[in-house]
Backbone as CSV, one residue per row, in Angstrom:
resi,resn,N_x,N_y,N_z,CA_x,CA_y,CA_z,C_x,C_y,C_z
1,UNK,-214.154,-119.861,7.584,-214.820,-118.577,7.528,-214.302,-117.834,6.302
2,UNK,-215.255,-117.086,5.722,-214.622,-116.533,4.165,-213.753,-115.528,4.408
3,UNK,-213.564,-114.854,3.854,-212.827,-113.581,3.926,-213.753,-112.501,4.298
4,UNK,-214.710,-112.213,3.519,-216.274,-111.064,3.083,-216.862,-111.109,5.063
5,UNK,-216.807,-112.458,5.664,-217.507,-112.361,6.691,-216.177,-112.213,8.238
6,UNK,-215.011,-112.523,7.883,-214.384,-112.151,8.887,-214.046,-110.486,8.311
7,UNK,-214.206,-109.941,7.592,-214.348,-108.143,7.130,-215.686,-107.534,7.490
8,UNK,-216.443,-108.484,7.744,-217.497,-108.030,8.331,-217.599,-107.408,9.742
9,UNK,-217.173,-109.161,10.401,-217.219,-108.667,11.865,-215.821,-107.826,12.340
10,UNK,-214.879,-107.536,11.017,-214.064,-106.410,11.895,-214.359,-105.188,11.792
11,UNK,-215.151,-104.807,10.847,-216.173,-103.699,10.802,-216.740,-103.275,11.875
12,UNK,-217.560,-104.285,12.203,-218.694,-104.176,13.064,-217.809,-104.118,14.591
13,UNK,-216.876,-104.642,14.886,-215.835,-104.449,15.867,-215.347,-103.351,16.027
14,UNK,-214.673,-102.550,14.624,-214.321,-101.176,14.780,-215.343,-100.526,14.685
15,UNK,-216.638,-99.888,14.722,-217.678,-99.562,14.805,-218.311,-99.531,16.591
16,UNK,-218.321,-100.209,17.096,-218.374,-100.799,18.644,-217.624,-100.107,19.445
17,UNK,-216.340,-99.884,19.124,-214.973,-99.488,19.943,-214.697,-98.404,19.731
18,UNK,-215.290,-97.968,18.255,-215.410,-96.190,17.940,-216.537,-95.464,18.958
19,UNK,-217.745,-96.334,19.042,-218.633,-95.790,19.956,-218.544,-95.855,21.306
20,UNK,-217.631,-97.015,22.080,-216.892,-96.201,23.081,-216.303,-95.606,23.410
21,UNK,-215.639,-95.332,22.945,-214.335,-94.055,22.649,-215.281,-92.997,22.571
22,UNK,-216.034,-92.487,21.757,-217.162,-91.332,21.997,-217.464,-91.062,22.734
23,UNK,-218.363,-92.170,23.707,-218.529,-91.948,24.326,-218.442,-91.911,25.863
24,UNK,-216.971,-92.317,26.108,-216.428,-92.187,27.387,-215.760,-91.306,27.504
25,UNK,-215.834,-90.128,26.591,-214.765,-88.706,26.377,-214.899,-87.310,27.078
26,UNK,-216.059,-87.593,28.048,-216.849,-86.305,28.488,-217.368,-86.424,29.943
27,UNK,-217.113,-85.667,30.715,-218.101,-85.720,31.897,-219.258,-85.815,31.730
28,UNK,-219.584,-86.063,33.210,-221.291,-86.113,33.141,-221.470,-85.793,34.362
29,UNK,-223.244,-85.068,34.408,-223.413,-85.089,35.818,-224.936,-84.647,36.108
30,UNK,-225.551,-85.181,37.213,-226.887,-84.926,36.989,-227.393,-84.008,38.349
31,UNK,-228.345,-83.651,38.866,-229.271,-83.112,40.218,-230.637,-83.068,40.004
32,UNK,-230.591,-83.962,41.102,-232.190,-84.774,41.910,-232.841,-83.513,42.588
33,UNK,-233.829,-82.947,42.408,-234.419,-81.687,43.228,-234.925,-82.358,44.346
34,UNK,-234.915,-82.421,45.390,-235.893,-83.025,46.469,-237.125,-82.515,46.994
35,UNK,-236.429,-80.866,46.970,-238.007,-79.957,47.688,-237.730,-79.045,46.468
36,UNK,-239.208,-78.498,46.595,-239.208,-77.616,45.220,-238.821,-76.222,45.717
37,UNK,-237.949,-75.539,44.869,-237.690,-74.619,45.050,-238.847,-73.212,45.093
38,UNK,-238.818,-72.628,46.603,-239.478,-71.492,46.894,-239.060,-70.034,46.622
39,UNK,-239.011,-70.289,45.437,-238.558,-68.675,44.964,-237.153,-67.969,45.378
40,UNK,-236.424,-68.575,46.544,-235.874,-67.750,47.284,-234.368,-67.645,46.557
41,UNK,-233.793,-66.785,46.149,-232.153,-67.031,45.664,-231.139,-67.423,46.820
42,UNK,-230.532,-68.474,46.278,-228.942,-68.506,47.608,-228.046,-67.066,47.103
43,UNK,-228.635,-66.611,48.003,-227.641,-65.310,47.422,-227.340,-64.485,48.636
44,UNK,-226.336,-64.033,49.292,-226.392,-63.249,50.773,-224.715,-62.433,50.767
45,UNK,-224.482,-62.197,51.910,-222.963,-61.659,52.115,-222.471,-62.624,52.764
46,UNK,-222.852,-63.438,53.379,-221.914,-64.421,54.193,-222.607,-66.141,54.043
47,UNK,-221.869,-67.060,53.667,-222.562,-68.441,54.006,-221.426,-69.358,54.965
48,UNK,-222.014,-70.175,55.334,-221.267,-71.501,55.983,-221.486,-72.561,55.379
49,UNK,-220.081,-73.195,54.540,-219.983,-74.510,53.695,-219.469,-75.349,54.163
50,UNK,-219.663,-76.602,54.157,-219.511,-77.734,55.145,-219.649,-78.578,54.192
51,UNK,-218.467,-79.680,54.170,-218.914,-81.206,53.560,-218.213,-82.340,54.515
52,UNK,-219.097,-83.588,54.540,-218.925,-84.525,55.095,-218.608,-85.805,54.177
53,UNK,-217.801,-86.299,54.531,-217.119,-87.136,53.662,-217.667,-88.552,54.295
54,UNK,-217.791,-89.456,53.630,-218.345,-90.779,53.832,-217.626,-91.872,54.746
55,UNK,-216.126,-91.668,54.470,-215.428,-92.429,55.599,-214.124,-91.162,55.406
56,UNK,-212.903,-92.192,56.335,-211.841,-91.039,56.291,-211.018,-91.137,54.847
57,UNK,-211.547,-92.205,53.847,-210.674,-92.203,52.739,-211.202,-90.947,51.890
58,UNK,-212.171,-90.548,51.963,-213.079,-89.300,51.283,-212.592,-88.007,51.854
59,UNK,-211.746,-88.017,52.835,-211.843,-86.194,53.755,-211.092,-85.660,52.428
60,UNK,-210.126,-86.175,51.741,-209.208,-85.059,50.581,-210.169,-85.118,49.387
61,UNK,-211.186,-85.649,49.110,-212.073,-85.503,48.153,-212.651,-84.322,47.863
62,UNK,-213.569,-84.214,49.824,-214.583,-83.369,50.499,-213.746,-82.292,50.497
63,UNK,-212.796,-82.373,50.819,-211.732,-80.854,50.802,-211.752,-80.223,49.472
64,UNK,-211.565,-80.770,48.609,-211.196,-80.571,47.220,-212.651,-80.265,46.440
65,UNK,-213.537,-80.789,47.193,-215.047,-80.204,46.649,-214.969,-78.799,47.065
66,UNK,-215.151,-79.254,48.233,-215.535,-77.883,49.145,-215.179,-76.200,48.453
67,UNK,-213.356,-76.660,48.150,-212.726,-75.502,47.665,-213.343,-75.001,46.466
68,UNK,-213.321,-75.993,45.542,-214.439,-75.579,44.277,-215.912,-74.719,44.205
69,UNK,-216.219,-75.555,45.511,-217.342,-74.918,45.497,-217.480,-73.472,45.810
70,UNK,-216.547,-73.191,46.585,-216.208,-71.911,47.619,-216.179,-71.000,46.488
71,UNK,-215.052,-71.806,45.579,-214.561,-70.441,44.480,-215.858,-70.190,43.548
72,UNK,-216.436,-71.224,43.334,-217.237,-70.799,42.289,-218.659,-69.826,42.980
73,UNK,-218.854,-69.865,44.040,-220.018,-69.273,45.067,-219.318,-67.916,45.235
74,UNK,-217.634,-67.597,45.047,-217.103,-66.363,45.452,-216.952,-65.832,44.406
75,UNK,-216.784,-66.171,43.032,-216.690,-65.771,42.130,-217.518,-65.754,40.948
76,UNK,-218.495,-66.141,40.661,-220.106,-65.297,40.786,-220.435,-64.624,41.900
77,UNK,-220.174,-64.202,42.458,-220.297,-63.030,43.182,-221.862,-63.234,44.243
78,UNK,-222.178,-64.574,44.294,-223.057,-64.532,45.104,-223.522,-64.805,46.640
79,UNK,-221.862,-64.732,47.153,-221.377,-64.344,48.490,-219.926,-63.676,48.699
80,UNK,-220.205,-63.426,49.879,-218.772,-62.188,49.507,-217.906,-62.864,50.713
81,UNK,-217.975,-63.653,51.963,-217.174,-64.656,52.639,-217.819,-65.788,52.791
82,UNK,-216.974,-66.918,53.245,-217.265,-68.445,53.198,-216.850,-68.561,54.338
83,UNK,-217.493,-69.499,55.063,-217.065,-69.327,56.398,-217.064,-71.248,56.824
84,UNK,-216.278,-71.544,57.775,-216.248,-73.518,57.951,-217.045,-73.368,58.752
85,UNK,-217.597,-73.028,59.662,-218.245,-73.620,60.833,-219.512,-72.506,60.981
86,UNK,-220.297,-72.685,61.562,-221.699,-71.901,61.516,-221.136,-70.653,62.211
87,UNK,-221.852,-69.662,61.656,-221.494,-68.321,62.536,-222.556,-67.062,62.249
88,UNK,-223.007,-66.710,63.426,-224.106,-65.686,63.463,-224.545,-64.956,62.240
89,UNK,-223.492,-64.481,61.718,-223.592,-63.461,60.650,-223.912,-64.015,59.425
90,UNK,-223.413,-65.622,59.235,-223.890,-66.415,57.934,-225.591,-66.030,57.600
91,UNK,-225.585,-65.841,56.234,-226.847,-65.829,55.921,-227.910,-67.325,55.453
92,UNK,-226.987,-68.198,55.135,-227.126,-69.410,54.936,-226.078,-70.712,55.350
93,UNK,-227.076,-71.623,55.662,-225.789,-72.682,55.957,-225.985,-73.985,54.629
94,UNK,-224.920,-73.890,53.853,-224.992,-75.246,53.045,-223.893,-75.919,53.860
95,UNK,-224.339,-77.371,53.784,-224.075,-78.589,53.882,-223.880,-79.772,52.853
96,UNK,-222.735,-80.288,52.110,-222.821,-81.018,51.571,-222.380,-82.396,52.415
97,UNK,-223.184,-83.371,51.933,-222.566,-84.694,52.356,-222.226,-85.947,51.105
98,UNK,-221.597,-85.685,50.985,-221.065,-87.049,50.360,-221.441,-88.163,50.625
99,UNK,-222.283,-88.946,49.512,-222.780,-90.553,49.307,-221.881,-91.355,48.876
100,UNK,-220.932,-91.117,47.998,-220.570,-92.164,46.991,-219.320,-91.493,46.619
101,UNK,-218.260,-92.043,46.529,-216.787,-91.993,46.041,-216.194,-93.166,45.522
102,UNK,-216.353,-92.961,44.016,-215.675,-94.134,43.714,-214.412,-93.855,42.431
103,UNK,-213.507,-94.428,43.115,-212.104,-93.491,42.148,-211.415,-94.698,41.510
104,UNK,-211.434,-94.631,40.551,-210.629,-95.879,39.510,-208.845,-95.281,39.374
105,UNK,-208.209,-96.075,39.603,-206.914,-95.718,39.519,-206.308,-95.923,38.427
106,UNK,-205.306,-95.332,38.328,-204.622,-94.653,37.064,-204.365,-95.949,36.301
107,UNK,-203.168,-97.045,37.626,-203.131,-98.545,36.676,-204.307,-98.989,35.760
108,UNK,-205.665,-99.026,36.557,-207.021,-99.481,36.214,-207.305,-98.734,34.841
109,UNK,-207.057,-97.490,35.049,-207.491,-96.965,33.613,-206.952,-97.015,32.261
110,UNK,-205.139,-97.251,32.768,-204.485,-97.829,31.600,-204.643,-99.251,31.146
111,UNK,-204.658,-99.975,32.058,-204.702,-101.209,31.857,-206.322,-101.763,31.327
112,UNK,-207.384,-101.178,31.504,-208.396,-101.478,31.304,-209.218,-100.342,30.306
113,UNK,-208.833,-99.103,29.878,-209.603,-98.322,29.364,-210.808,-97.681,29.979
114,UNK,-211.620,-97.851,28.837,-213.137,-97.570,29.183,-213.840,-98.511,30.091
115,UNK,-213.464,-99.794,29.857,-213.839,-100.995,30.912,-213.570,-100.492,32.440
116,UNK,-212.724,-99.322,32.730,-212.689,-99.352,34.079,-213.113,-98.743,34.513
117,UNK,-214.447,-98.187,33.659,-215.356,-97.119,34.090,-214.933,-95.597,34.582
118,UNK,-215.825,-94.842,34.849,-215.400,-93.319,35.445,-215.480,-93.239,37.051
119,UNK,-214.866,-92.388,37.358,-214.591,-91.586,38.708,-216.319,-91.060,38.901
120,UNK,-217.144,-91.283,40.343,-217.984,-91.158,40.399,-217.780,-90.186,41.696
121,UNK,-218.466,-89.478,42.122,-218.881,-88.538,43.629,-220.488,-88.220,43.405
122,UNK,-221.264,-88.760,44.091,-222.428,-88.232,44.830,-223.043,-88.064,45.709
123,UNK,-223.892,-87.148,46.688,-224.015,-86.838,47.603,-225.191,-85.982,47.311
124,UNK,-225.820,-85.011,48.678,-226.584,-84.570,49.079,-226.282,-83.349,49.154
125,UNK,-226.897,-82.246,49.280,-226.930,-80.757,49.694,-228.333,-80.328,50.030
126,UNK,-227.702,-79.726,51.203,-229.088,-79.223,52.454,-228.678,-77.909,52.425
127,UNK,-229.404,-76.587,51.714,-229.406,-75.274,52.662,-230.155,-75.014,53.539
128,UNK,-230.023,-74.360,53.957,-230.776,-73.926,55.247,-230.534,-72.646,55.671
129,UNK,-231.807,-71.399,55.875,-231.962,-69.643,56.116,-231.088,-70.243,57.339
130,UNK,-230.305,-69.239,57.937,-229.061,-69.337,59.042,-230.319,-68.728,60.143
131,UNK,-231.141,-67.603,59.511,-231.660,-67.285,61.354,-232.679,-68.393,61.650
132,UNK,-232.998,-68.816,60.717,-235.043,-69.449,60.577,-234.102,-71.280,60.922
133,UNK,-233.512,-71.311,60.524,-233.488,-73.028,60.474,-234.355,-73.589,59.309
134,UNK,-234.743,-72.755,58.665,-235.822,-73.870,57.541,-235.204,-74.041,56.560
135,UNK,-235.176,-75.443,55.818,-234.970,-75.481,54.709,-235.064,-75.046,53.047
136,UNK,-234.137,-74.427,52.686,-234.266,-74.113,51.617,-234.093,-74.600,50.054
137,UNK,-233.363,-75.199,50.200,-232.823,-76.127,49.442,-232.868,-77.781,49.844
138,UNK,-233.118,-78.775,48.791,-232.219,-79.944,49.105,-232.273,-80.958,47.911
139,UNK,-231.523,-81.212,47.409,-231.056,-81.960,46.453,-229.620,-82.889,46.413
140,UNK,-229.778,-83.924,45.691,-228.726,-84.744,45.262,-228.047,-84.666,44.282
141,UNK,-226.780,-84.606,44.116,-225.904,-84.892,42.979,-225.290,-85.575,42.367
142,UNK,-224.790,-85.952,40.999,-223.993,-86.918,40.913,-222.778,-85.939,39.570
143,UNK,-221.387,-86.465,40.098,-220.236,-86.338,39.543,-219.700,-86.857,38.671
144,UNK,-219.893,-87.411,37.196,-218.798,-88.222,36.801,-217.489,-87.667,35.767
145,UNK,-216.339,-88.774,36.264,-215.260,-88.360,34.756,-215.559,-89.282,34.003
146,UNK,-214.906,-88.809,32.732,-214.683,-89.243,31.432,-214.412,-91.002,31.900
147,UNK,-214.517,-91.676,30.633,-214.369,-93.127,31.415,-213.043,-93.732,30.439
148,UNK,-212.827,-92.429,29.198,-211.844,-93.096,28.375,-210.521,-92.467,28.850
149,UNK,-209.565,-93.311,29.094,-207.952,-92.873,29.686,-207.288,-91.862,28.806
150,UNK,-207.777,-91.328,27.686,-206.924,-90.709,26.834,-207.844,-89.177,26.580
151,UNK,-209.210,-89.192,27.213,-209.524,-88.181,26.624,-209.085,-87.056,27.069
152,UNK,-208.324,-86.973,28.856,-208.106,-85.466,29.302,-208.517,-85.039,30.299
153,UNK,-209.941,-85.978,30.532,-211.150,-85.902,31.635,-211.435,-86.769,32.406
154,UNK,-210.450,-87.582,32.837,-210.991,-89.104,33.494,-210.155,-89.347,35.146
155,UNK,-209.604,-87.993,35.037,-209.199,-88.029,36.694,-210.101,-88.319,37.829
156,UNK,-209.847,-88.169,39.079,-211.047,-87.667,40.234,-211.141,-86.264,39.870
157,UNK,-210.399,-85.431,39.919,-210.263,-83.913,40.213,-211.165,-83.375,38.928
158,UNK,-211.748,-84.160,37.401,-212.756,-84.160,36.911,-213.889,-84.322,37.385
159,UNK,-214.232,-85.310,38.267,-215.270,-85.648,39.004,-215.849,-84.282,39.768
160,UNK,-214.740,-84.058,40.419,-215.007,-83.235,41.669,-215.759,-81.789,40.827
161,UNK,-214.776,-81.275,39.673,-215.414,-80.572,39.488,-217.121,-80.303,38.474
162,UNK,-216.668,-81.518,38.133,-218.354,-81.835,37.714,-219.554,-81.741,38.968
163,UNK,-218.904,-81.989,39.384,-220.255,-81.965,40.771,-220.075,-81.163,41.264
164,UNK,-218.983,-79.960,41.665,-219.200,-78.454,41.899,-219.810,-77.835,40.789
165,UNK,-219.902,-78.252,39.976,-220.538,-77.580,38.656,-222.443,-78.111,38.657
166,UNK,-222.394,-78.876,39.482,-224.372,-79.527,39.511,-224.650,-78.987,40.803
167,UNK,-223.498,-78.775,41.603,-223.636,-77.977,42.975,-224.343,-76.702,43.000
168,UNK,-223.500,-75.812,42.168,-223.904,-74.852,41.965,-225.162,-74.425,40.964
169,UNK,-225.153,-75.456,40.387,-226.358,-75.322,39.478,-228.016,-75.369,40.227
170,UNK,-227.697,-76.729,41.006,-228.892,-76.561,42.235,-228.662,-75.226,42.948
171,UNK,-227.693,-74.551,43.423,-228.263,-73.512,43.990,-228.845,-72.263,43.164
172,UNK,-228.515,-72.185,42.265,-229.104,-71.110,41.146,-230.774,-71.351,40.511
């Protein structure tokens, strides 16, 4: 092999490995609308937030959503208590359920990079008017981290908050 063509393909090698590195540096995250939204704002003085976790390896996930979500619903200011369990006075009940948890571990990410892919969470969200029972909402989400080990963003606790961040976006 000449010289000119093994400088080639290390070019074209570092070129490849630059563009993963790009692009495994960033969250991501998407929401599926299911029913079309009827005008109505999630907006009240009181809601009930609920998430269901997929098995029992997910309950510290669902916890760790949940809280996110809480803060970010309390701080836009578009409820003033959060409440766990249904209660008269709620003006709405969201429900999240969790589909999908998939957490790459720390070994995995050193040892493998970008190859070991990102931290994924997706799931479902159902509101629902607290007096009426009807649906107001319902959409799917998806969570991801960063997939490169060095960028900053490739934890779960990235994940999580990527998808409190599409959470809240469906409700707005």
């Amino acid at each position: 092999m000449s010289f000119e063509k093994s400088k080639s393909i290390v070019r074209a090698m570092l070129v490849v490995a630059l563009i993963g590195v790009a692009t495994g540096c960033s969250t991501s995250g998407s929401l599926k609308v299911h029913e079309a939204r009827q005008g109505q704002a999630v907006k009240g003085t009181a809601v009930t937030l609920t998430t269901l976790a997929p098995d029992e390896k997910g309950t510290d996930i669902a916890i760790q959503l949940r809280g996110q979500v809480a803060a970010h619903l309390l701080g836009a200011g578009l409820f003033k208590s959060i409440a766990n369990q249904a209660d008269k006075d709620s003006d709405y009940n969201i429900a999240i359920k969790l589909t999908q948890i998939d957490e790459v571990s720390g070994t995995s990410r050193v040892l493998l990079g970008v190859l070991a892919g990102s931290n994924k969470i997706a799931g479902d969200v159902t509101v629902t008017d607290a007096r009426t029972g009807q649906t107001v909402r319902s959409f799917s989400f998806l969570g991801e981290s960063a997939s490169h080990p060095f960028s900053g963003k490739s934890d779960i606790k990235d994940a999580v908050s990527k998808s409190a961040e599409e959470i809240i976006k469906g409700l707005n």
